[in-house]
C-alpha positions in Angstrom: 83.8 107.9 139.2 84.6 106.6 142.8 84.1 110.5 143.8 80.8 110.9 141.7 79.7 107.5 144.0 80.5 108.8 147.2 78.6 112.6 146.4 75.7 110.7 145.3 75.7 108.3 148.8 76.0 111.8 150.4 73.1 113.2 148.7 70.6 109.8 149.4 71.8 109.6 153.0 71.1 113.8 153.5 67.5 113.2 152.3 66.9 110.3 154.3 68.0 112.1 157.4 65.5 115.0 156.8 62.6 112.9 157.2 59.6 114.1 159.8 58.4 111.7 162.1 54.6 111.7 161.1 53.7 108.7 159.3 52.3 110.7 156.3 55.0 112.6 156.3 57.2 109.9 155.8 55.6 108.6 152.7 54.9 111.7 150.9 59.6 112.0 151.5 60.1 108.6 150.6 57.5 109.2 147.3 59.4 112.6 146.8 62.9 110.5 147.4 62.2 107.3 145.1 61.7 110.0 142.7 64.6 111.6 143.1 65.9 108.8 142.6 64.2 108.0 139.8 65.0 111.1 137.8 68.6 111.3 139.0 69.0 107.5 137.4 67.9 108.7 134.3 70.0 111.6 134.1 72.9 109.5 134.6 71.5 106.8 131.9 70.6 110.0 129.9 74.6 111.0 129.8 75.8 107.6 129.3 77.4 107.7 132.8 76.3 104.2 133.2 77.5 103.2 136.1 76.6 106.1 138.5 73.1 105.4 136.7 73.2 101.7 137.9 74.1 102.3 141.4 71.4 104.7 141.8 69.1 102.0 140.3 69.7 99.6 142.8 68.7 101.7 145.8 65.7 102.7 144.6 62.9 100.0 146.2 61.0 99.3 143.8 61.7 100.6 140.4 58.7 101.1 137.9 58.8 98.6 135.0 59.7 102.2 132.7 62.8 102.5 134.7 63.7 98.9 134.4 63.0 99.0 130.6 65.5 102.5 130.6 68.4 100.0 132.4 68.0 97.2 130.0 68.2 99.2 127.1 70.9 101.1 127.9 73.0 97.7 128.7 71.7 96.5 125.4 72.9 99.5 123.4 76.1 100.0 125.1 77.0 96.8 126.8 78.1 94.8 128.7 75.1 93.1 126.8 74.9 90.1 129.6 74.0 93.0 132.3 71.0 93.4 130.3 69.6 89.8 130.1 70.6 89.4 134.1 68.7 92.3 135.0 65.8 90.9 132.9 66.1 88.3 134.8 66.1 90.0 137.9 62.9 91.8 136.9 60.7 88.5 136.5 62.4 87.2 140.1 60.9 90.2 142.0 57.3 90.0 139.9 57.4 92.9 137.5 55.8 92.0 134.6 57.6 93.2 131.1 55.9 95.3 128.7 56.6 95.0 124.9 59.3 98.0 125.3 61.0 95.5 127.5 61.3 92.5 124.4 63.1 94.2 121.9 65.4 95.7 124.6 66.8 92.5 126.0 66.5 90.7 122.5 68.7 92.8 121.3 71.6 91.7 123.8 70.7 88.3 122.5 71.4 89.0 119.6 74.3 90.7 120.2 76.2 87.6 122.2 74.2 85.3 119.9 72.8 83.9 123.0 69.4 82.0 120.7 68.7 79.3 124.0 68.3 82.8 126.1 66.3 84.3 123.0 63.8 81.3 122.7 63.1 81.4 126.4 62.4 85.5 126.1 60.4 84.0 123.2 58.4 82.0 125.3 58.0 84.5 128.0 56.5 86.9 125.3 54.0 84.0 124.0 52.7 83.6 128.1 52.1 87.3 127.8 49.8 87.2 124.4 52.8 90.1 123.1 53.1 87.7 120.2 51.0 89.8 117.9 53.0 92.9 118.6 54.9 94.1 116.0 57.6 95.5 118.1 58.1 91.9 119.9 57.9 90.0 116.5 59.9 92.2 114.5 62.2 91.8 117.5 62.3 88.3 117.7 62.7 87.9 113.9 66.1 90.4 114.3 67.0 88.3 117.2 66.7 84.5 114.8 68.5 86.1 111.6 71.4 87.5 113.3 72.0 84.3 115.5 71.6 82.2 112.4 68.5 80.6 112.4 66.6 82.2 109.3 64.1 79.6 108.9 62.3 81.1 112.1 63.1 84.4 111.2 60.8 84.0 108.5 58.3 81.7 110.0 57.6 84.6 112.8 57.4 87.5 109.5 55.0 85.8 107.7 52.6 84.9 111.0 52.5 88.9 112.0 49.2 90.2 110.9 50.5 94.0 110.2 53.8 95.0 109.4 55.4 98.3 109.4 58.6 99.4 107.5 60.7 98.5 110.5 59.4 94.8 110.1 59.9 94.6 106.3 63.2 96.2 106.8 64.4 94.0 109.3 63.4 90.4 107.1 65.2 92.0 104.1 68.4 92.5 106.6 67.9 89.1 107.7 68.1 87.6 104.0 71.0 90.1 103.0 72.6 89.1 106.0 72.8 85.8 104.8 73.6 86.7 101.2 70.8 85.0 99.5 70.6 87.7 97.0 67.3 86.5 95.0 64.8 86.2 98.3 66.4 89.6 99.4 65.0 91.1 96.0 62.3 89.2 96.3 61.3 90.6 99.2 61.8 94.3 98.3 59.6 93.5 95.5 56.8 92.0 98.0 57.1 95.2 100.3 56.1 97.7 97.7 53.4 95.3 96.5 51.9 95.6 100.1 52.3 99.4 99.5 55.3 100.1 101.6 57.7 102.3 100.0 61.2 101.3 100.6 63.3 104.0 102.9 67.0 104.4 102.4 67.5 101.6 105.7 65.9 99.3 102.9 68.2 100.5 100.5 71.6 99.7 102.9 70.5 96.6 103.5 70.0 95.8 99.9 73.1 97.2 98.7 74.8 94.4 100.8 73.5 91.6 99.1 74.5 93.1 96.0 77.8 93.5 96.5 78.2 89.6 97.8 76.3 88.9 94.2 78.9 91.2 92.3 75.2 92.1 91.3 76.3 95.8 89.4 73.3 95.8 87.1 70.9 95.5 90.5 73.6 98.3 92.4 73.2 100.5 89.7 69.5 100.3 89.5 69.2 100.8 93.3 71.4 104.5 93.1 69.1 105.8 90.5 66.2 104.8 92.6 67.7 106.3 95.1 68.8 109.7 93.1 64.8 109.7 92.3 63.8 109.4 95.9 66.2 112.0 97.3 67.9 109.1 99.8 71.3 110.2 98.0 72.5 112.9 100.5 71.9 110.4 103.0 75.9 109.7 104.7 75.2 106.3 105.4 73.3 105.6 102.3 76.1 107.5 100.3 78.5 104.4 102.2 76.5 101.8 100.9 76.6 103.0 97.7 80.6 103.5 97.3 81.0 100.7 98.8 79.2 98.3 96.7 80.5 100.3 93.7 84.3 99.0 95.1 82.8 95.5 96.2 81.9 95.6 92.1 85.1 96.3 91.1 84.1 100.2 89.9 86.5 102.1 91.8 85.6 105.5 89.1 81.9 105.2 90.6 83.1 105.2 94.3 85.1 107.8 94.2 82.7 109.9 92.6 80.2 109.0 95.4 82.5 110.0 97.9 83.4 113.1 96.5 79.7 114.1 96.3 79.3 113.3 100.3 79.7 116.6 101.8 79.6 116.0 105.6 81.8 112.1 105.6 82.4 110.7 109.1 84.8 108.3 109.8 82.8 105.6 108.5 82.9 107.2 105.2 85.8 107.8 105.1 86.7 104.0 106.0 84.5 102.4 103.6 86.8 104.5 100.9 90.1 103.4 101.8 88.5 99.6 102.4 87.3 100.1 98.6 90.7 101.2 97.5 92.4 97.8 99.4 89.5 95.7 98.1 90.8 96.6 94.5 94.2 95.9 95.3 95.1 99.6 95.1 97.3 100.1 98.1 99.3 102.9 97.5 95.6 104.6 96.6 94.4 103.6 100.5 97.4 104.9 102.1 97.4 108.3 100.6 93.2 108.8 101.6 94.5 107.8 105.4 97.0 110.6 105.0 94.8 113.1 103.6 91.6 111.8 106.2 94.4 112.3 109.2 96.3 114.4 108.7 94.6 117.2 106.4 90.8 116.9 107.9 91.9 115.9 111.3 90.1 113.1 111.7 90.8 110.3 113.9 90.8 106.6 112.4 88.4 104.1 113.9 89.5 100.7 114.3 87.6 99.5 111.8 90.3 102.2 109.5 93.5 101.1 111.2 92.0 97.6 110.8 92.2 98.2 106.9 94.8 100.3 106.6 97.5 97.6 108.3 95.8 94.9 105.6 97.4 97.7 103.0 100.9 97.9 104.9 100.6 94.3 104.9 99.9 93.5 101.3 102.9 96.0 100.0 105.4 94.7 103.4 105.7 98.2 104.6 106.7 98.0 107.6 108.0 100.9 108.7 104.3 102.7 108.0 102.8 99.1 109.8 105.2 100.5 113.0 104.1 103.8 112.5 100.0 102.4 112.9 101.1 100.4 116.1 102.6 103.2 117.6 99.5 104.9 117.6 97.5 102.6 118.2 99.6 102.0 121.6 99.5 105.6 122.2 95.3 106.2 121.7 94.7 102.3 123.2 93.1 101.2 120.5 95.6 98.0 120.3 93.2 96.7 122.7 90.9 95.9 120.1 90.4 92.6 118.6 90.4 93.1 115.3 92.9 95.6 114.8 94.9 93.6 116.7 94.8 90.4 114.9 95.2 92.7 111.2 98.3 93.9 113.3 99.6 90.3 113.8 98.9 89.3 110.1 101.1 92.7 108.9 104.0 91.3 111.3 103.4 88.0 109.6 103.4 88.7 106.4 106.5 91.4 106.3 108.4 88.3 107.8 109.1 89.9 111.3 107.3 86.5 113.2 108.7 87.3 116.3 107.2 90.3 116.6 104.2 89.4 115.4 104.2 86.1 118.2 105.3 88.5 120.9 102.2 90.5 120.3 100.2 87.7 120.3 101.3 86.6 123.7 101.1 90.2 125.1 97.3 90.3 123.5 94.7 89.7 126.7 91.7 88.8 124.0 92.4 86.1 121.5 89.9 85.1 119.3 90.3 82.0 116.3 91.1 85.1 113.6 94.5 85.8 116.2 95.6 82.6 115.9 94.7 81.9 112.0 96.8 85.0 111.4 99.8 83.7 113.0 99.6 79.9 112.2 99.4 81.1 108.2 102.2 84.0 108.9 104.0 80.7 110.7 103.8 79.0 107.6 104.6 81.3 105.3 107.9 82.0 106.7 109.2 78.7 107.0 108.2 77.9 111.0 105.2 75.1 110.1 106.6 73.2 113.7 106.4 76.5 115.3 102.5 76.6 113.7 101.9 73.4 115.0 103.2 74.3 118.5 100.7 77.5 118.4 97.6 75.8 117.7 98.2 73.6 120.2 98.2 76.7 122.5 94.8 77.5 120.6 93.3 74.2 122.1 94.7 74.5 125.9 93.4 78.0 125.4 90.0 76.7 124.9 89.2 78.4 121.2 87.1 76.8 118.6 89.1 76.4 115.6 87.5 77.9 112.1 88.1 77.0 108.6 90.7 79.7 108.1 92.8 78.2 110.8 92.3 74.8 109.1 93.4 76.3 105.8 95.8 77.6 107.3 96.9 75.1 109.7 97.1 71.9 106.8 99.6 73.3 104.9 102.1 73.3 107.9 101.3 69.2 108.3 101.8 69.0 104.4 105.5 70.7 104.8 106.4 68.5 107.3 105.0 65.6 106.0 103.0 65.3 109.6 100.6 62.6 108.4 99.0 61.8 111.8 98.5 66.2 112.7 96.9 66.3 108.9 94.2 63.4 110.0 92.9 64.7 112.8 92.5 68.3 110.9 90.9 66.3 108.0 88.6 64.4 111.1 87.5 68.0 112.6 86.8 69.4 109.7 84.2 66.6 108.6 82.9 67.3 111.8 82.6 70.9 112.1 81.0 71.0 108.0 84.4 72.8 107.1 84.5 70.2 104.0 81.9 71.8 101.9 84.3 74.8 101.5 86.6 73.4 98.4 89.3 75.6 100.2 89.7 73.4 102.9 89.2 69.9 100.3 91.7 71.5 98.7 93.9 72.0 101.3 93.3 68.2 102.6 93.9 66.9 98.9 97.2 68.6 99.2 98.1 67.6 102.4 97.8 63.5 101.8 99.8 63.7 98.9 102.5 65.7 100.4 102.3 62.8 103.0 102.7 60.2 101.3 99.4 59.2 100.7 98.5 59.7 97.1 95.3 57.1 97.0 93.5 59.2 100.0 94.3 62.7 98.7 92.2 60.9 95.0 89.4 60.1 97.6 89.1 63.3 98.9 89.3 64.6 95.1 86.8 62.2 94.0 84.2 62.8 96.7 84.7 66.7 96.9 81.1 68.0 96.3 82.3 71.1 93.9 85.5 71.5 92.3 87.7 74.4 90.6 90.6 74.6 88.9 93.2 74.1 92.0 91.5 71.2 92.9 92.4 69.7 89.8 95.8 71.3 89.8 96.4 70.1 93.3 95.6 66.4 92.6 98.1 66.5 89.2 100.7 68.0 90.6 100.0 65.5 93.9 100.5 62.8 90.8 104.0 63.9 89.4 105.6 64.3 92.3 104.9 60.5 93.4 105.9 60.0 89.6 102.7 58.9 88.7 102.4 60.5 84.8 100.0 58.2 83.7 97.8 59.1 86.3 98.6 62.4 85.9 97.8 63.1 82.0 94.9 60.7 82.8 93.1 63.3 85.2 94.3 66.0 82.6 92.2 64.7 80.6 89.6 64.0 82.5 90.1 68.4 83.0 89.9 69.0 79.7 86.6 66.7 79.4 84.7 68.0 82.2 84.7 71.8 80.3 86.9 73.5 83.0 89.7 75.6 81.5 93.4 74.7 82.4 95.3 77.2 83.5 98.8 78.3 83.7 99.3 76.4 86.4 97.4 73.5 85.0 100.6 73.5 82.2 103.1 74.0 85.1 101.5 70.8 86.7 102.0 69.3 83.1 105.4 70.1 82.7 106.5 68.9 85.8 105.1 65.8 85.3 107.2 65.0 82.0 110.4 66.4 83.9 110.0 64.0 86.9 109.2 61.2 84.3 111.6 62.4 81.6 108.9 62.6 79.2 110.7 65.1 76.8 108.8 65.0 73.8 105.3 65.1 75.4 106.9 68.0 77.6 107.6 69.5 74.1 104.3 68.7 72.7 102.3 70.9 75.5 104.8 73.7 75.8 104.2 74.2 72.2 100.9 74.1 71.9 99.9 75.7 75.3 99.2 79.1 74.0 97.9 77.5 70.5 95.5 75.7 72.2 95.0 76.7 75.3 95.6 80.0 74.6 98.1 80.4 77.7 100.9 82.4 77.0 104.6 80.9 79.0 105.9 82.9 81.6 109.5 82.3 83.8 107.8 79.2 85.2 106.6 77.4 82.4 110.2 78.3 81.0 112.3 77.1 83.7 110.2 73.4 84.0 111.5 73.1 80.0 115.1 73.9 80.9 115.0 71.3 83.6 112.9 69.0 81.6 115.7 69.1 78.6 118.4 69.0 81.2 117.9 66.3 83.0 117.1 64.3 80.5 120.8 64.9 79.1 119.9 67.6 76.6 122.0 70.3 78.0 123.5 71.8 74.7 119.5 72.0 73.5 118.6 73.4 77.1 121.3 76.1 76.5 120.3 76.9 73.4 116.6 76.8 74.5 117.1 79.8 77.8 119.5 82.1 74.8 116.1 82.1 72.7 113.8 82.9 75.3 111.7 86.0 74.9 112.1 86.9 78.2 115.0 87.6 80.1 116.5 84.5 82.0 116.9 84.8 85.7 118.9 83.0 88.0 116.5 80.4 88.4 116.6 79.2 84.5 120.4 79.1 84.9 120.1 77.0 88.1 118.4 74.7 86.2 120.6 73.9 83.9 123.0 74.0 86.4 122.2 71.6 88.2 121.7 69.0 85.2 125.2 70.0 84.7 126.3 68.8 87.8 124.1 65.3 87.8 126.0 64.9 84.2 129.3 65.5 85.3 129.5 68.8 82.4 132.2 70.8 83.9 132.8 73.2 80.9 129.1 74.1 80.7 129.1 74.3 84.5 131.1 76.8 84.1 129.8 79.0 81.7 126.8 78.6 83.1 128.0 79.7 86.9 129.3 83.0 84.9 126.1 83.9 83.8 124.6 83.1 87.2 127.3 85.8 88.8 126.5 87.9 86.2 122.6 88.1 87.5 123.8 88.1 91.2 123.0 85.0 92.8 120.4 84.4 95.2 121.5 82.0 97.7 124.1 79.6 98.4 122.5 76.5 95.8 124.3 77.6 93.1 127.1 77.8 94.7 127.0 74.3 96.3 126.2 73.2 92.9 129.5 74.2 91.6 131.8 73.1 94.1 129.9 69.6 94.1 130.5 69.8 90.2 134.3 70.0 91.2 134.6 67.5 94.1 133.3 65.1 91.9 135.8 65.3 89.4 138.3 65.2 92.3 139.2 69.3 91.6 139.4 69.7 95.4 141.3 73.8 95.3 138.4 74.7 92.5 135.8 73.5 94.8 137.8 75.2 97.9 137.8 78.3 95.7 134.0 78.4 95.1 133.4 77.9 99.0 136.3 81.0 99.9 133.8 83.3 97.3 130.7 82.1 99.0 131.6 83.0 102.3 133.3 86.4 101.5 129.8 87.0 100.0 128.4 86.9 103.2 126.4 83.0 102.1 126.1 80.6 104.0 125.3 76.9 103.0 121.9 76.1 103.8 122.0 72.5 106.2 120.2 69.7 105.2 117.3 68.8 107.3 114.9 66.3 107.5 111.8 65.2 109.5 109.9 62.2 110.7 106.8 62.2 112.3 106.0 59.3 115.2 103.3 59.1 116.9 102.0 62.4 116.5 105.4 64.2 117.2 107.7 65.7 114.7 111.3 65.1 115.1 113.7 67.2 113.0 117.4 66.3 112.1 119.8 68.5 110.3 123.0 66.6 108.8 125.7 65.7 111.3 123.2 66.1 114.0 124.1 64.3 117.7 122.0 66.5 120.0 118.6 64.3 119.3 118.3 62.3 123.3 118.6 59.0 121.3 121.8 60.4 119.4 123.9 56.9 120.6 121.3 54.5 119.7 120.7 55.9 116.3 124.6 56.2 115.6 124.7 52.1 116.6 122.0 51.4 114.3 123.4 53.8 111.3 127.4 51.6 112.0 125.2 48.8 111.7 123.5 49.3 109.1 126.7 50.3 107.1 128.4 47.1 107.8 125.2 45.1 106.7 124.5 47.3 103.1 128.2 46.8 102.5 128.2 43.2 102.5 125.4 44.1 99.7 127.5 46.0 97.4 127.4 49.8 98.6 129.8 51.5 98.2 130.3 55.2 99.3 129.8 58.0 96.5 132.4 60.4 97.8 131.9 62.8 94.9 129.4 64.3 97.4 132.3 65.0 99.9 132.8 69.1 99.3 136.3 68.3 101.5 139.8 65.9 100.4 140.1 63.4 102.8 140.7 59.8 103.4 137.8 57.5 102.2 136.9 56.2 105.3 136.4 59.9 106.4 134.3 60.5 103.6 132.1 57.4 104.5 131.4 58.5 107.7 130.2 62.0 106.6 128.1 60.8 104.5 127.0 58.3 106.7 125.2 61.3 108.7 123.2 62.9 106.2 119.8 64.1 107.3 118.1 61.6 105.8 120.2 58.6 107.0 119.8 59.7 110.6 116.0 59.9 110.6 115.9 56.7 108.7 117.4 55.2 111.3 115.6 56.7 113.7 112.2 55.6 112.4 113.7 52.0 112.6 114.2 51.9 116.1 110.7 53.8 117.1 108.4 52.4 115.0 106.9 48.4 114.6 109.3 46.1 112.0 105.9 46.2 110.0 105.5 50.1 109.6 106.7 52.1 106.2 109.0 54.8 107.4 108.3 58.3 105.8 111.1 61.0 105.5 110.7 64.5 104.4 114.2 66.8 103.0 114.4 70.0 102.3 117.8 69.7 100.1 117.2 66.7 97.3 118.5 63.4 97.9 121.8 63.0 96.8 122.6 59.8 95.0 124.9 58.3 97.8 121.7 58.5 100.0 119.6 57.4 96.9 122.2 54.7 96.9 122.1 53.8 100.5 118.0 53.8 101.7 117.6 51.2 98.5 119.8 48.9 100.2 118.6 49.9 103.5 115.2 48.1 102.4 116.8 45.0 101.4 118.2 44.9 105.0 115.1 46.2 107.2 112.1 44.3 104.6 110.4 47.9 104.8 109.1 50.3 102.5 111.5 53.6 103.2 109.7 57.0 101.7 111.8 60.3 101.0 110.0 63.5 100.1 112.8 65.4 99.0 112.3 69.5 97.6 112.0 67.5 94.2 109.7 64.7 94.3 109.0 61.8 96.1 111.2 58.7 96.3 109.3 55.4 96.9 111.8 52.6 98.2 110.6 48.8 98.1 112.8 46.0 97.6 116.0 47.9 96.4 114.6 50.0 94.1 113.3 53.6 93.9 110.4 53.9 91.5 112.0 57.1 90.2 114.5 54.4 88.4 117.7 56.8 89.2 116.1 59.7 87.8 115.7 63.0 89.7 
């Protein structure tokens, strides 16, 4: 390029330095060199070499208004799109008046950075100029409205033009399609051929969109054999519209057809296939078109391909074909695109690998809010929601609007962690930024008070939400059993069943769960039995293993037993568990251990079960059993999973695993837990050392317990927060009952309400006692 500069300054000063001395001379050279110039310009624009056609352009004095209408069309074709509104501008500063060519040249670089303030001043400029009336400028102008949102004067300019061509009607029909309004865009259509315009197939494409938003099949299908009739069918891009919608519709068989019928498919083609194939969840289907499109027709993948491809790798965890796609994407640079690389993130994410997935997120130059969705959700999903919240705070210092996917993605990390104060200020922003009409989000925000303790706002929220489906209602029962609030619970089942809206089977699980946190056995019975009666909702493992622990914990364990050997579906691990654990809460040692056998049997899958069974032991005081259980976990390769627990203050999370003495304020909160033991002794506690997986002294056992997770940010929210505040604790283990024991005496001694979200349920402490009444 540098050399192409430096031959063309050669060339502009050779012709300068031939120039006679007579005056007309001179002109006629400089006339014969401006149009040199001027044709060498448009060679270069001709080419796409666009910036050996722009340094030509600006050493040519005065450039005719043709030649400034070939620069600001080429910028707004190719980009950088800004070029072409500041050469625009340029044009007015030196005087040269724009011609309608120039309108729909520069409005289309509005439209394409969605600059509408720059579009209604271009608009304005074209009113001084009486262009109004032209149909290029207005059909420009209405392109310019849609696509930066503003349909209302999209429409208003349509229906003041007093002719309209095809290109107009087309161009209001994309508009409305654009914005999925489905009936106005047929509407439409239906007006055009009444004004004796026949639809072409750019009508068509832009049709077939709304239709496949509307799931409209009856319309798509209607549309290809109007289409067959009018010969549009041969059509590539037509042909892409076509398969598509057919896959948007859910009729693969149709878009395959289609596809085979296209004999000359470009990439686009090709992409829309594969896109159709990962639409319908058929993955395997998606990868094996890529193969044959690459590497049997030789074609190379767009971005737009790899884009969709990755969502495939993503969707089945493959990661070793998800390497494969970054390595060539490395190779041919197309990693430097935005959305490939955010669909690259969200593979990484969601095959577990975070830090790959955050490392290219950091090495990633362009960031947009889709990059950082993709890494907060794939943060989340793997267990890093602090790590989620530490990201989009690097979203805000980078200065990038969040969306509503980063919201939904972005509230279930403050629900995990119980972050109260973080899930506020989401629930503010999204007011704020309309994200509340979406029942996602409301969903999401329902969720996230009653995971914080606040089970009254998250029944505001519900109550106010302006449209609600099934998870909403879901959301808000489940919200209820976990506090322990069954009355509430069956009352807004009810209320489900009232307001015509099927339950689910998730509806049931919310159902179940209630009666096993409320040991509600024969209700629990009652709906298991009739769910697929009634409802018509046959049980699957879940619905199974909520009855096991629903009969288990309620003392039941011999009918619990009985109840997973008649199942008609295999018990797993988990059913087992279940039971297990009731077995362990009831002190059962000899079904504890018939039911660890058939947990070995099914190869455990983590160290719970074995905890489980050496706490069985301990508490019996069979310390060389328990020690025996540990010696098979470890040669196993398991390793016990720590307690941890979190409090939020003041906006910050602080996290505490069991034992913990690295937290800056490790001495004070060690003073305040010795203190508070001495003071809840005096009140009757006494130690549970059945939770003590080791034989020592009594004392010994006192003080391990004495460091429990829980106990430690307890104590911790004592000595940081006001003697006023409720203190609210989040576990990922359940309470054990020496902790249980303990935080009900702890609110005798402090006069505060004391809240534990354990993985169970939650545990309101007031006055010495836990309105679970012992039962968890």
């Amino acid at each position: 390029m540098r050399r192409c500069l430096k031959r063309e300054d050669a060339l502009i000063r050779k012709s300068k330095s031939q120039l006679p001395s007579s005056q007309a001379q001179n002109q006629h050279i400089n006339n014969n060199h401006t149009r040199f110039l001027d044709n060498l310009a448009r060679l270069y624009a001709a080419r796409d070499k666009i910036e050996l056609a722009r340094h030509v352009f600006d050493q040519i004095p005065k450039p005719s208004v043709v030649l400034w209408n070939m620069m600001i069309r080429v910028y707004a074709w190719t980009g950088p799109f800004l070029q072409s509104i500041h050469l625009y501008h340029r044009m007015l500063l030196l005087d040269v008046t724009p011609t309608n060519f120039t309108f729909p040249f520069v409005l289309k670089a509005c439209s394409a950075l969605q600059a509408i303030q720059v579009g209604r001043q271009i608009h304005c400029h074209a009113l001084t100029l009486g262009l109004q009336t032209d149909v290029y400028v207005s059909t420009a102008l209405l392109d310019m409205y849609a696509k930066c949102g503003n349909l209302f004067e999209a429409r208003t300019i349509f229906d003041a033009m007093s002719h309209r061509d095809i290109v107009a009607w087309n161009a209001i029909i994309a508009a409305f399609s654009l914005h999925a309004l489905s009936d106005q865009t047929m509407h439409l259509v239906v007006r055009m051929q009444q004004a004796r315009i026949a639809p072409n197939s750019s009508t068509i494409v832009s049709v077939l969109t709304t239709v496949e938003q509307a799931n409209a099949l009856r319309q798509g299908k209607a549309i290809h054999a109007y289409s067959v009739r009018k010969i549009f069918i041969h059509d590539v891009v037509l042909a892409t519209g076509l398969l598509n919608m057919y896959a948007k519709c859910h009729h693969l068989s149709y878009a395959k057809k289609i596809f085979n019928t296209v004999n000359q498919k470009n990439e686009i083609c090709w992409s829309a296939m594969i896109g159709g194939y990962v639409f319908c969840d058929s993955m395997r289907d998606a990868l094996s078109l890529y193969h044959e499109m690459v590497y049997i027709h030789g074609l190379n993948p767009t971005p737009a391909t790899l884009a969709i491809i990755l969502r495939a790798c993503a969707k089945l965890t493959d990661l070793n074909k998800g390497k494969i796609l970054h390595c060539y994407m490395v190779k041919s640079g197309i990693n430097s695109d935005i959305t490939v690389g955010n669909s690259l993130i969200s593979m990484y994410a969601k095959c577990g690998i975070m830090d790959d997935a955050l490392q290219f997120l950091e090495e990633t130059i362009t960031k947009d809010s889709i990059s950082y969705s993709a890494i907060i959700s794939g943060c989340v999903q793997n267990g890093y929601a602090e790590k989620a919240l530490l990201i989009f705070r690097q979203m805000q210092l980078s200065e990038t609007d969040p969306d509503s996917a980063t919201m939904i993605g972005l509230l279930p990390a403050c629900s995990h962690l119980a972050a109260l104060q973080h899930g506020t200020c989401c629930h503010g922003y999204s007011v704020i930024r309309g994200f509340t009409e979406n029942t996602s989000i409301c969903n999401a925000i329902v969720d996230m008070y009653a995971k914080c303790g606040k089970i009254h706002i998250s029944r505001q929220v519900f109550d106010r939400m302006n449209k609600r489906d099934i998870v909403s209602w879901n959301t808000m029962i489940i919200g209820y059993g976990i506090h322990g609030l069954h009355i509430e619970a069956f009352s807004l089942f009810h209320e489900l069943q009232a307001s015509g809206l099927k339950p689910d089977d998730v509806t049931l699980i919310a159902v179940l769960s209630t009666c096993t946190h409320a040991g509600l056995v024969t209700e629990g019975k009652y709906w298991f039995n009739t769910m697929r009666k009634d409802l018509n909702i046959s049980p699957r493992m879940a619905h199974y293993i909520c009855m096991v622990d629903l009969l288990a914990r309620a003392g039941n364990l011999d009918e619990a037993y009985s109840f997973i050997l008649k199942m008609p579906l295999k018990p797993d691990v988990r059913v087992w568990s279940a039971l297990l654990a009731a077995c362990r809460t009831h002190k059962n040692i000899d079904m504890g251990e018939r039911v660890s056998e058939k947990i070995q049997l099914l190869g455990t899958e983590g160290t719970g079960n074995f905890v489980l069974m050496s706490n069985i032991y301990s508490s019996v005081g069979r310390w060389d059993d328990a020690a025996n259980i540990r010696r098979i976990q470890r040669n196993q390769g398991y390793k016990k999973s720590p307690g941890c627990s979190w409090i939020e203050i003041s906006g910050v999370i602080h996290g505490f695993i069991g034992g913990d003495r690295s937290h800056p304020q490790s001495a004070s909160i060690n003073n305040k837990l010795q203190e508070l033991l001495v003071q809840i002794k005096k009140l009757g506690y006494q130690a549970d050392s059945g939770f003590v997986l080791h034989d020592v002294e009594e004392e010994e056992k006192e003080q391990i317990l004495l460091y429990h997770s829980e106990k430690i940010a307890i104590a911790f929210g004592i000595l940081n927060t006001s003697p006023n505040n409720p203190i609210l604790v989040t576990k990922n283990l359940r309470i054990c009952v020496d902790c249980h024991t303990a935080v009900k005496f702890m609110t005798l001694i402090t006069k505060r309400k004391i809240t534990v979200r354990d993985a169970s349920r939650f545990h309101h402490f007031e006055d010495g006692v836990c309105n679970c009444r012992d039962f968890w």
